[in-house]
VEXDO-386413 format. One record per residue (C-alpha): residue number from 1; x, y, z. Coordinates in nm, 2 decimals. Example, Ala and Ser with C-alpha at 12.3 -4.5 7.8 and 13.67 -1.06 7.14 Angstrom:
REM residues 2
  num    east   north      up
    1    1.23   -0.45    0.78
    2    1.37   -0.11    0.71
//
This chain:
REM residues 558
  num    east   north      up
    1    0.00    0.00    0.00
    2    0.14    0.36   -0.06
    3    0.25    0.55    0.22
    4    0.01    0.82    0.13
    5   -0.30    0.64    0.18
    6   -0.12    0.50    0.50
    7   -0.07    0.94    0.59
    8   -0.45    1.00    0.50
    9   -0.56    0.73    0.74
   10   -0.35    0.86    1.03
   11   -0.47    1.20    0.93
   12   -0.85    1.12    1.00
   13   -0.79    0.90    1.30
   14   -0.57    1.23    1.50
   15   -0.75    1.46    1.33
   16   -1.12    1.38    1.24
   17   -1.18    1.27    1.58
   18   -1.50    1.44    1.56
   19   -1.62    1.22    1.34
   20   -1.56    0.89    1.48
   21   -1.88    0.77    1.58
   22   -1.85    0.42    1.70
   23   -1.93    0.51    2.08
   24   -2.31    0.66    1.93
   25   -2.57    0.33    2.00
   26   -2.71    0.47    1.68
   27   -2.39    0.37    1.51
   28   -2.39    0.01    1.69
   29   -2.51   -0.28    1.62
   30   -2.87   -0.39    1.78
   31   -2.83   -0.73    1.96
   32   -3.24   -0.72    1.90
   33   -3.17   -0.79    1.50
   34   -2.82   -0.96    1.54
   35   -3.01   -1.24    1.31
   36   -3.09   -1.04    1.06
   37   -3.02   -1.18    0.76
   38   -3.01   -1.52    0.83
   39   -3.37   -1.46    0.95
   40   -3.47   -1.32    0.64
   41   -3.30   -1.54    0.43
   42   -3.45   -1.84    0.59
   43   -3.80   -1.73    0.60
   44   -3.86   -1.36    0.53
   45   -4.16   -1.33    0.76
   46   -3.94   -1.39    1.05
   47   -3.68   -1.15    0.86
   48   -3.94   -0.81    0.89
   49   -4.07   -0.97    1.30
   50   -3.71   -0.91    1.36
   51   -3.67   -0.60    1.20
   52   -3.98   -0.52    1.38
   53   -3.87   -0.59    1.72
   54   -3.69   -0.25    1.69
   55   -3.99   -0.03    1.68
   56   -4.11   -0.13    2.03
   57   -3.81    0.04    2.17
   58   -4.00    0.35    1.99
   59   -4.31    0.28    2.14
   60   -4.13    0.32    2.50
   61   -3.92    0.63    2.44
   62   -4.27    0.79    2.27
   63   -4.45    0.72    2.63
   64   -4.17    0.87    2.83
   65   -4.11    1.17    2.58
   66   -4.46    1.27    2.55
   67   -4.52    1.25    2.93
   68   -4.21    1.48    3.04
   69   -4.19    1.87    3.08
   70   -3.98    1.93    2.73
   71   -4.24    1.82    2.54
   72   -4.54    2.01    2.72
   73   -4.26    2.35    2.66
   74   -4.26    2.19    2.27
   75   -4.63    2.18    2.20
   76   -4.68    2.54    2.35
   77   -4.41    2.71    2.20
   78   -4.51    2.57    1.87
   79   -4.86    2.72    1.95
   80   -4.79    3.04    2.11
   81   -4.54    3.08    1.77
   82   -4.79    3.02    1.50
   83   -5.10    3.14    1.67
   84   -4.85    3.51    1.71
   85   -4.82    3.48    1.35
   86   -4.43    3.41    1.38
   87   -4.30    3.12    1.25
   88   -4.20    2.73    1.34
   89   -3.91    2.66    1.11
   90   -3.78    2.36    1.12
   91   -3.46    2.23    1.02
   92   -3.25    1.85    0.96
   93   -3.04    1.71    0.72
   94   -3.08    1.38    0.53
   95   -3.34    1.21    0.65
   96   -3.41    1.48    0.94
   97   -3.43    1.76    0.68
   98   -3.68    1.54    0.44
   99   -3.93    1.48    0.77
  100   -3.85    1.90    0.80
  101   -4.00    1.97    0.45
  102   -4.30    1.66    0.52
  103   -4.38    1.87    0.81
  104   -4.41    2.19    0.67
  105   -4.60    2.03    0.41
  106   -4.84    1.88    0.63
  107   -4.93    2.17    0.79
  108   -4.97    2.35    0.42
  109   -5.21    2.14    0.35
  110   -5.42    2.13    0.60
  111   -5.43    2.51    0.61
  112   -5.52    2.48    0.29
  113   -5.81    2.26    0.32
  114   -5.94    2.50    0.67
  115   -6.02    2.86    0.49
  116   -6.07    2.98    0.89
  117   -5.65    2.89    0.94
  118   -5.50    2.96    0.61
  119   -5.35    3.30    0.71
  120   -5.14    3.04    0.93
  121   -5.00    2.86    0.62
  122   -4.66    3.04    0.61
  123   -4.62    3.06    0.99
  124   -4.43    2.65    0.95
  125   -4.15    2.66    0.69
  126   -3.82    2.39    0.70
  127   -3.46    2.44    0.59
  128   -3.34    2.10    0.43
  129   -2.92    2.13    0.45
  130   -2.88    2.13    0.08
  131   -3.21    2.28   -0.01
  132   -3.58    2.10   -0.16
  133   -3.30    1.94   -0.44
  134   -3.19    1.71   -0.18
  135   -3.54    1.57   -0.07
  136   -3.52    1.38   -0.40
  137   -3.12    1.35   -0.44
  138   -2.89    1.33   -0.16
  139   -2.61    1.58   -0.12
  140   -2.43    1.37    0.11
  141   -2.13    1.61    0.22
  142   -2.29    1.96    0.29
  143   -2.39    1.79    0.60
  144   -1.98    1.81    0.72
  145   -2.04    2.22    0.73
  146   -2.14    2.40    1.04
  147   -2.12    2.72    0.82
  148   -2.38    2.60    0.56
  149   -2.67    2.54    0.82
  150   -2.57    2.89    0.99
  151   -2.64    3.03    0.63
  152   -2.97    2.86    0.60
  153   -3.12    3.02    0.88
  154   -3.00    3.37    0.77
  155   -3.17    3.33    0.40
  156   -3.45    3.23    0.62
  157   -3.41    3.55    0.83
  158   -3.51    3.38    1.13
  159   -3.55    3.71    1.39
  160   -3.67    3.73    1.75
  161   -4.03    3.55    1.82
  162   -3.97    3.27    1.54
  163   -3.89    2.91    1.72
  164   -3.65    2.65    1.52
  165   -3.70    2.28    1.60
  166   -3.35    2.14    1.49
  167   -3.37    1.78    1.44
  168   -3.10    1.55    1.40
  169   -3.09    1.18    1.43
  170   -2.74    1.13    1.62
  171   -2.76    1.49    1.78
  172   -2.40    1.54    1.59
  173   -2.48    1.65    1.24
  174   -2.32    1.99    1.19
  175   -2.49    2.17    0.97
  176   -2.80    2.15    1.16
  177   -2.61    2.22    1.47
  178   -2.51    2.55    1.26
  179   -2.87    2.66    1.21
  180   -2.86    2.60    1.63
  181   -2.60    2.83    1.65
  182   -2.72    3.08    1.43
  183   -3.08    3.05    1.54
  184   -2.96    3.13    1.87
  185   -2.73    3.42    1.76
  186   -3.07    3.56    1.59
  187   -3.28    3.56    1.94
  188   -3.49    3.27    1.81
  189   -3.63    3.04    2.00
  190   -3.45    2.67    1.98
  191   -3.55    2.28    2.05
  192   -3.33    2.02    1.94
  193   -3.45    1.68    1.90
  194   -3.20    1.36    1.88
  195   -3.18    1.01    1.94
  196   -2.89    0.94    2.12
  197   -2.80    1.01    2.55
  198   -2.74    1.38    2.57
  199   -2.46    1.31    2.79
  200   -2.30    1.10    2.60
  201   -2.31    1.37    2.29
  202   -2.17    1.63    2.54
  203   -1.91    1.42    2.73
  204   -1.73    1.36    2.36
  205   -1.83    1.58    2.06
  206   -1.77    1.97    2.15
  207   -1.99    2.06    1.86
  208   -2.28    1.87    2.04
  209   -2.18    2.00    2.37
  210   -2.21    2.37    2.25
  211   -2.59    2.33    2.15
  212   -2.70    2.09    2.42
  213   -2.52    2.26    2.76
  214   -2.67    2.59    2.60
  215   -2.94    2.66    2.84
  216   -3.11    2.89    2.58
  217   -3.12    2.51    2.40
  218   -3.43    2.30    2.51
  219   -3.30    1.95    2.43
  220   -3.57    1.64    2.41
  221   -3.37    1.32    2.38
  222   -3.56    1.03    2.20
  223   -3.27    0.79    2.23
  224   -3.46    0.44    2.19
  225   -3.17    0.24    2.19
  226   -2.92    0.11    1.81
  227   -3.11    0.09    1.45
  228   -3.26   -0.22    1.37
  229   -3.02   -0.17    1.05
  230   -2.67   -0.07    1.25
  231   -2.61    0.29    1.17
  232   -2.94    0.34    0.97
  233   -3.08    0.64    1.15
  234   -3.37    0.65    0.87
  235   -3.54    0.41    1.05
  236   -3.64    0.40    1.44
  237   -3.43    0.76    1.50
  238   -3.60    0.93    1.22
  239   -3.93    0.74    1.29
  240   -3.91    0.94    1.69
  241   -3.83    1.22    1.55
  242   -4.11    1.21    1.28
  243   -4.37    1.14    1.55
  244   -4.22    1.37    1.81
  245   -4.21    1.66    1.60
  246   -4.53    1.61    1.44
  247   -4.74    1.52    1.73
  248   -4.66    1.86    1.86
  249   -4.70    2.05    1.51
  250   -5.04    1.84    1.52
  251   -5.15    1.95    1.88
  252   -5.11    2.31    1.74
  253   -5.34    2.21    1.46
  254   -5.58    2.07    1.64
  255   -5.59    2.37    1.93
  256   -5.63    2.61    1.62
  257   -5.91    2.40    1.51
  258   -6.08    2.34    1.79
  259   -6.02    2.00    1.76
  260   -5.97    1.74    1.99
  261   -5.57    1.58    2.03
  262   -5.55    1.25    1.95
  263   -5.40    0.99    2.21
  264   -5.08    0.96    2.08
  265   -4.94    0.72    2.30
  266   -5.22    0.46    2.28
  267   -5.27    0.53    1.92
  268   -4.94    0.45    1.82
  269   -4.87    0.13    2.03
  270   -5.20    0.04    1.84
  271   -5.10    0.11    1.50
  272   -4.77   -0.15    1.60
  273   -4.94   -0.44    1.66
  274   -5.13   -0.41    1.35
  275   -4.82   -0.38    1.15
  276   -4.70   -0.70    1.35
  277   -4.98   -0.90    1.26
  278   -4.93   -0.80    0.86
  279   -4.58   -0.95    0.88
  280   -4.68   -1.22    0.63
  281   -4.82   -0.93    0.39
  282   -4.53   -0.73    0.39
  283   -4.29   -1.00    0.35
  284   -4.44   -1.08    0.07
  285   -4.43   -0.74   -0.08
  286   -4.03   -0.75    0.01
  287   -3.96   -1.06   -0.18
  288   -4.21   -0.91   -0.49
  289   -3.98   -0.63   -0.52
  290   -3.66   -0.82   -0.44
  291   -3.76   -1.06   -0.75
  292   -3.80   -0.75   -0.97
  293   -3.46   -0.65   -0.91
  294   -3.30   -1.02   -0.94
  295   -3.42   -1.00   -1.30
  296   -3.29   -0.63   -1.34
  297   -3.59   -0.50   -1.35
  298   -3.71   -0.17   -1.24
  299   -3.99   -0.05   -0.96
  300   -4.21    0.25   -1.02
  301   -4.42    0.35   -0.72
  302   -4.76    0.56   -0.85
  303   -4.91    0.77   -0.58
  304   -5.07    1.12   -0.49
  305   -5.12    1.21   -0.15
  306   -4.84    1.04    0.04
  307   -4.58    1.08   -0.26
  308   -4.33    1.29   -0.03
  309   -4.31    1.03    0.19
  310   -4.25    0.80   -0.03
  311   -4.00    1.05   -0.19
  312   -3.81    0.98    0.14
  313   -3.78    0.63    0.16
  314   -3.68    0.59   -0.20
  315   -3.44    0.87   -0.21
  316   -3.25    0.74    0.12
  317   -3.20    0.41   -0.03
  318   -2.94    0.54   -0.24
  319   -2.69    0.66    0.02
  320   -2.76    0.37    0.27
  321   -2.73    0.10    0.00
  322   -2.55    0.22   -0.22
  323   -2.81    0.19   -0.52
  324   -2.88    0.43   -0.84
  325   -3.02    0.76   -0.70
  326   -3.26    0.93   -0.89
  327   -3.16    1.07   -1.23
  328   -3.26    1.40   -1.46
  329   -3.39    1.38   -1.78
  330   -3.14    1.52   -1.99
  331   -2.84    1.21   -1.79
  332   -2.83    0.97   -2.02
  333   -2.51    0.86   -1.86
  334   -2.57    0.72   -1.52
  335   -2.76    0.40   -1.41
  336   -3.16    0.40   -1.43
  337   -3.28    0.42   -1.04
  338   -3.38    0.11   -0.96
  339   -3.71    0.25   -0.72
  340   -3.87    0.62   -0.86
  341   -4.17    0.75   -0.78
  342   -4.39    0.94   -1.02
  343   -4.76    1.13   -0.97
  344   -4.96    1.03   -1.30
  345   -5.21    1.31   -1.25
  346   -4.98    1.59   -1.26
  347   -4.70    1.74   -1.48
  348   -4.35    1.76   -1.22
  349   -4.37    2.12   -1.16
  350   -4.78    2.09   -1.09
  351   -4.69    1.78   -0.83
  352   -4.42    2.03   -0.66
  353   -4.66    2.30   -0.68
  354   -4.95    2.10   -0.51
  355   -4.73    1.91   -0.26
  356   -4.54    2.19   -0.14
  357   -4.82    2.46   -0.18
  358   -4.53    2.71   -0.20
  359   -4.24    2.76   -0.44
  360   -3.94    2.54   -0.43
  361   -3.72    2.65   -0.20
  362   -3.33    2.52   -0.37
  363   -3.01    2.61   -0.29
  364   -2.82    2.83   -0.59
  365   -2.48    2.85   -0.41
  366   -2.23    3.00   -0.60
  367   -1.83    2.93   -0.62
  368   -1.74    3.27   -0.41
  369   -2.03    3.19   -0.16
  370   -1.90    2.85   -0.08
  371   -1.50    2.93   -0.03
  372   -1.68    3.20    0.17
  373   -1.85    2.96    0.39
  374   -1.53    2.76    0.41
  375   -1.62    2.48    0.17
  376   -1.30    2.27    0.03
  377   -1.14    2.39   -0.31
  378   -1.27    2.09   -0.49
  379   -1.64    2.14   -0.38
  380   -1.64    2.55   -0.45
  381   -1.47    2.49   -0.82
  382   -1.74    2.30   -0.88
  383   -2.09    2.37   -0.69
  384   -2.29    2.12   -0.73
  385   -2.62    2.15   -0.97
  386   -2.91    2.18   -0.69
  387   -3.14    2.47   -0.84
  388   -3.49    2.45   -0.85
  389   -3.45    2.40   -1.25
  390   -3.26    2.11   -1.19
  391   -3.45    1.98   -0.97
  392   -3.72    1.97   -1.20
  393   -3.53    1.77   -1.44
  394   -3.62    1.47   -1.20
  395   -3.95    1.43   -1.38
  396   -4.19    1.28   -1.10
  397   -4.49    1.38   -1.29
  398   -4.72    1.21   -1.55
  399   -4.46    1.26   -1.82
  400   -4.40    0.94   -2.00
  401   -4.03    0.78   -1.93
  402   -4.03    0.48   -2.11
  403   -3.72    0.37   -2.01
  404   -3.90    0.30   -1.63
  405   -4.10   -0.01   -1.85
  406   -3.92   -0.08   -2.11
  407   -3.71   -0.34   -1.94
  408   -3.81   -0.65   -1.91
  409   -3.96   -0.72   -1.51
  410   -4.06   -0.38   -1.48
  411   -4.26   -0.34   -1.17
  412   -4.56   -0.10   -1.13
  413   -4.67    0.01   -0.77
  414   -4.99    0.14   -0.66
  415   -4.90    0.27   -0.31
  416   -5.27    0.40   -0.14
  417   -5.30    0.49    0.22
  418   -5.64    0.48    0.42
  419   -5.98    0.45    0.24
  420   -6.05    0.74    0.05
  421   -5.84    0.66   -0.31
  422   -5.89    0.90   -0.55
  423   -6.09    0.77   -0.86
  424   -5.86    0.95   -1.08
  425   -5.54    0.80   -0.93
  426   -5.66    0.45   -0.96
  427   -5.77    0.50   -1.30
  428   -5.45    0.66   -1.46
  429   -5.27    0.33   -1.27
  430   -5.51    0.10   -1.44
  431   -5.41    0.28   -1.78
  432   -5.06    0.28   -1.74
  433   -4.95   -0.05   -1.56
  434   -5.03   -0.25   -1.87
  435   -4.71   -0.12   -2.00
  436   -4.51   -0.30   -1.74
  437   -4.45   -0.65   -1.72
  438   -4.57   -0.64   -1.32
  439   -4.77   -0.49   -1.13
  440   -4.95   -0.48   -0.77
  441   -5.11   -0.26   -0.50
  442   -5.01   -0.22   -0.23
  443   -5.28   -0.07    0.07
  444   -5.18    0.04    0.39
  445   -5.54    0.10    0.66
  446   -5.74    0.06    0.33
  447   -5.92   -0.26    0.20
  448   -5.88   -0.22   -0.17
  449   -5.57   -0.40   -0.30
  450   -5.34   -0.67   -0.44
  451   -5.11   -0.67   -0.10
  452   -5.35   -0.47    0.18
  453   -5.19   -0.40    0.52
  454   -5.45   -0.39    0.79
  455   -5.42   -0.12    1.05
  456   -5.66    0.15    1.13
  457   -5.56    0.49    1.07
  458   -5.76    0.75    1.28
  459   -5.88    1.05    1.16
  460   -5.68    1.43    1.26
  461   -5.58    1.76    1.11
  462   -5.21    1.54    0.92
  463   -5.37    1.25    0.93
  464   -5.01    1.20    1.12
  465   -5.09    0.78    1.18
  466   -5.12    0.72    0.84
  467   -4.82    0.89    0.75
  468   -4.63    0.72    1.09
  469   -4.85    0.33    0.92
  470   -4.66    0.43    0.60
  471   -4.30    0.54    0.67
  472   -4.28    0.23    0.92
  473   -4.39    0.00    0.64
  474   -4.16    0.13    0.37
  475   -3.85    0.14    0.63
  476   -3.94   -0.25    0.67
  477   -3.98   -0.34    0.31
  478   -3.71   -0.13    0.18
  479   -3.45   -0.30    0.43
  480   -3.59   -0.61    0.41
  481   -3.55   -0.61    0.00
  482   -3.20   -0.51    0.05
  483   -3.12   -0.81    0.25
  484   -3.30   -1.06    0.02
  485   -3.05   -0.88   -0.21
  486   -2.74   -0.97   -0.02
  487   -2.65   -0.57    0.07
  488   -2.67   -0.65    0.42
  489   -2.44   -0.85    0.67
  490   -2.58   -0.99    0.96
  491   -2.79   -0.65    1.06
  492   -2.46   -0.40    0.86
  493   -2.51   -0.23    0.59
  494   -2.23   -0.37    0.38
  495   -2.28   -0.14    0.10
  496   -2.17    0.18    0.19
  497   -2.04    0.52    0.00
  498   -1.83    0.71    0.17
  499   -1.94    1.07    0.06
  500   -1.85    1.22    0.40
  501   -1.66    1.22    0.69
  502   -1.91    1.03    0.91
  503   -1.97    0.74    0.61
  504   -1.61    0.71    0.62
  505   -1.57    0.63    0.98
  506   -1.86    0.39    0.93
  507   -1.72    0.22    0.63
  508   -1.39    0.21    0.82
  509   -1.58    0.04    1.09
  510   -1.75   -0.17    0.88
  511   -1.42   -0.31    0.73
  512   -1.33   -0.36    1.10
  513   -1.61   -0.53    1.16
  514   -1.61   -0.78    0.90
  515   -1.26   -0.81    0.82
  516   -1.07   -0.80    1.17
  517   -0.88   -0.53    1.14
  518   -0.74   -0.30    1.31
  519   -0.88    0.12    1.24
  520   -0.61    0.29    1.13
  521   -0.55   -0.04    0.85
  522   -0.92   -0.03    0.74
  523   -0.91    0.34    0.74
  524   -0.58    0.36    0.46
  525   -0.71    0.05    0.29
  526   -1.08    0.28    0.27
  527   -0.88    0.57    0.12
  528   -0.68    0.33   -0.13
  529   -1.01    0.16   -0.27
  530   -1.16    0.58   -0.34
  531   -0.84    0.67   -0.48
  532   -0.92    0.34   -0.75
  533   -1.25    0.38   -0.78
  534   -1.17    0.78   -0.88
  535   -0.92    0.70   -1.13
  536   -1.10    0.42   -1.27
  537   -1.45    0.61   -1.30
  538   -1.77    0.45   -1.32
  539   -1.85    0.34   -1.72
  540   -2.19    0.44   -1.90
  541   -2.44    0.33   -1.71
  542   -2.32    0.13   -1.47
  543   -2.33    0.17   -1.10
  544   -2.07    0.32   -0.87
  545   -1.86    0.07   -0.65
  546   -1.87    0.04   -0.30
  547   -1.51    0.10   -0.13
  548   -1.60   -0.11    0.12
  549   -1.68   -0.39   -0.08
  550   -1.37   -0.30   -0.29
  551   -1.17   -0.35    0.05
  552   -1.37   -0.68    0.15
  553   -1.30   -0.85   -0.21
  554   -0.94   -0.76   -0.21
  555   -0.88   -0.93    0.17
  556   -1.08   -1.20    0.03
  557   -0.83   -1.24   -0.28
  558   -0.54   -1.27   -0.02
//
């Protein structure tokens, strides 16, 4: 190995220590799905009851959480903001900053649909690090950049009497901690959700420390114990968070309304043991869509409503395993996604324009801004393409791709939550999945479908259950696909891209973990396999290696 990649290793390890994120349980392994695989691979209903076993620990933290004084300051701050007129802004990254845009889109709509509140519609806006571009493409590394959150919140001109809810799944993520920092520096008011013990963030990661020893900061710690998928925070940290956040957001709703709050406790625990019971169905959705992809085929999901938080699932699957993201029209170049998600009513900007009820809020960083804001040379020579008009370019509409059916095995998705189906949706699926060589539906708390998931969805201002019914079903299926697919390792991600500093120290930890050795050797041997991988390129249309499972076929070769 070259001394150089031996220098970068021992550079990150003394220096990057910030960064090194082993002693997080969201970054550990969960003794709960240790199985994982080997459940799944020998029966895949007792693959997504193990998964499953996970979301109980939710159920727990969302009892203690909803019953302590944090929350209570939560739910009346978010009230006393919006009903002032001010506004609830909140803010994540990944994950945590798609849930921030699903939240201010829920509460969009339902001012919208309630012509007493809708003078209340702006009062909830989010700030997604990396702008609305990312809720459909991640832009993995703006997350490393305290700077670029703090700038967020000034575009946002956050001033005295607005309130930020700052959610990130480990409690570590700098850029959101950034829009903490600035938030604060703007006389704002400031929560900060995470999922991990706010001691243990403070004891060893200053950046942590400063926002959760602020006492300006009200901190509400969901920690509910590792990810059923070790170091996948899109699943039970970002389901807390999802639930936490909008439970509140919902209680303002509903005081606006004159409405009454819905249990949230009880209704939740219910919604779980319906979603336990549909094992069966939703294995069998997993190994539908696992087949699809076995024979290179391709998934659509068609959907109306609930497309943004399908948006969610689909887009994180990239990142965490290391599949095609989403592509634009005019890239003719990269790999087809193998899941997208498109609205067949609507043209893309009509589906932005009704989900969002507001423009699209991108990011149109220029070179100047970002050495400004202390990004690296290579990122500012060449910002990435993130504007609203290339976001667009994603066509999610009901514009006709025929590559999505023109391979054979092509999969069509009806994804319907609750009862009330629009007529029009289910007829523009009825036109259209003829063209593929599959299709299905798939109902979650509704009775009409191919594949229908039983739970009852009660009614409120978000409809917030149905949306909780539907992220912890997708979370499930998506995973469980993945490991019929062999992209897991025992309960590891073993696919991972190292697009920042925190995926390196995972990857590194994952080479550690499956390989026996020591850091600072998986670390270089990390760096040596993205060095290859850069020089080699990745050819027309395939997809981008994994350094990791660069590393763990070279050892293998030894």
């Amino acid at each position: 190995m070259e001394q150089r990649f031996i220098d970068m290793a021992k550079e990150f390890v003394e220096k990057e220590k910030e960064f090194h994120l082993g002693f997080l349980p969201t970054e550990q392994s969960n003794p709960l799905t240790k199985t994982l695989e080997k459940d799944f691979l020998a029966d895949p209903v007792q693959g997504v009851r193990t998964l499953q076993k996970c979301d109980r620990n939710v159920l727990e933290m969302v009892k203690r959480v909803f019953a302590s004084k944090e929350f209570t300051v939560l739910s009346e701050t978010v009230f006393e903001t919006i009903s002032k007129g001010k506004r609830v802004i909140f803010s994540g990254c990944g994950a945590t900053g798609r849930l921030s845009i699903l939240l201010e889109c829920m509460w969009r709509k339902f001012c919208a649909e309630t012509p007493a509140l809708a003078r209340y519609a702006d009062c909830v806006e989010s700030i997604m690090t990396g702008g609305d571009f990312a809720l459909i493409r991640s832009v993995e590394f703006f997350e490393d950049y305290h700077s670029f959150g703090a700038r967020q919140v000034r575009e946002a001109r956050m001033g005295e009497g607005d309130t930020l809810v700052a959610i990130t799944e480990g409690g570590e993520t700098s850029s959101v901690l950034g829009s903490v920092a600035q938030a604060l520096e703007n006389s704002c008011k400031v929560f900060l959700l995470f999922n991990n013990p706010a001691e243990l963030l403070a004891d060893h990661l200053e950046r942590s420390r400063a926002a959760i020893r602020d006492s300006r900061v009200t901190v509400l710690d969901l920690y509910c114990g590792p990810m059923a998928l070790a170091g996948s925070t899109r699943m039970q940290a970002t389901t807390s968070e999802q639930f936490v956040a909008g439970a509140a957001l919902e209680t303002a709703a509903c005081r606006l309304a004159g409405l009454k709050t819905p249990d949230y406790p009880a209704e939740f625990a219910k919604l779980l043991s319906s979603l336990e019971k549909a094992a069966p169905v939703i294995a069998s959705y997993a190994s539908f869509e696992a087949d699809v992809y076995r024979n290179k085929g391709l998934v659509t999901y068609f959907a109306d409503d609930y497309l943004l938080d399908i948006f969610t699932d689909t887009t994180e699957r990239a990142p965490t395993f290391m599949i095609p993201p989403f592509r634009k029209c005019d890239d003719k170049v990269s790999p087809l996604p193998w899941a997208f998600v498109k609205n067949p009513l609507l043209s893309t900007e009509e589906v932005w324009a009704k989900d969002m009820k507001r423009k699209l809020r991108c990011l149109d960083w220029d070179s100047a801004l970002l050495r400004e804001m202390g990004a690296p040379e290579n990122i500012a020579k060449n910002p990435p393409a993130i504007s609203a008009s290339e976001m667009v370019k994603i066509r999610v509409g009901k514009e006709d791709l025929e590559e999505r059916y023109a391979k054979n095995a092509s999969a069509a998705v009806l994804i319907t939550v609750g009862e009330n189906v629009s007529p029009a949706l289910e007829k523009a699926f009825e036109e259209l999945s003829p063209r593929f060589q599959r299709h299905t539906r798939l109902s979650i708390g509704g009775s009409k479908g191919d594949l229908v998931i039983a739970c009852e969805i009660p009614s409120s201002p978000f409809t917030l259950l149905g949306h909780m019914a539907l992220k912890l079903v997708l979370n499930t299926i998506s995973t469980g696909t993945m490991v019929l697919l062999g992209r897991v390792a025992g309960n590891w991600m073993s696919w991972v891209d190292c697009t920042n500093k925190k995926l390196l120290d995972r990857g590194t930890r994952l080479v550690c973990e499956l390989a026996g050795l020591d850091y600072p050797t998986a670390c270089a041997m990390i760096f040596e396999a993205l060095d290859e991988i850069g020089k080699k390129g990745v050819s027309k249309g395939f997809e981008k290696p994994s350094a990791v499972q660069v590393v763990l076929n070279k050892l293998k070769k030894k």
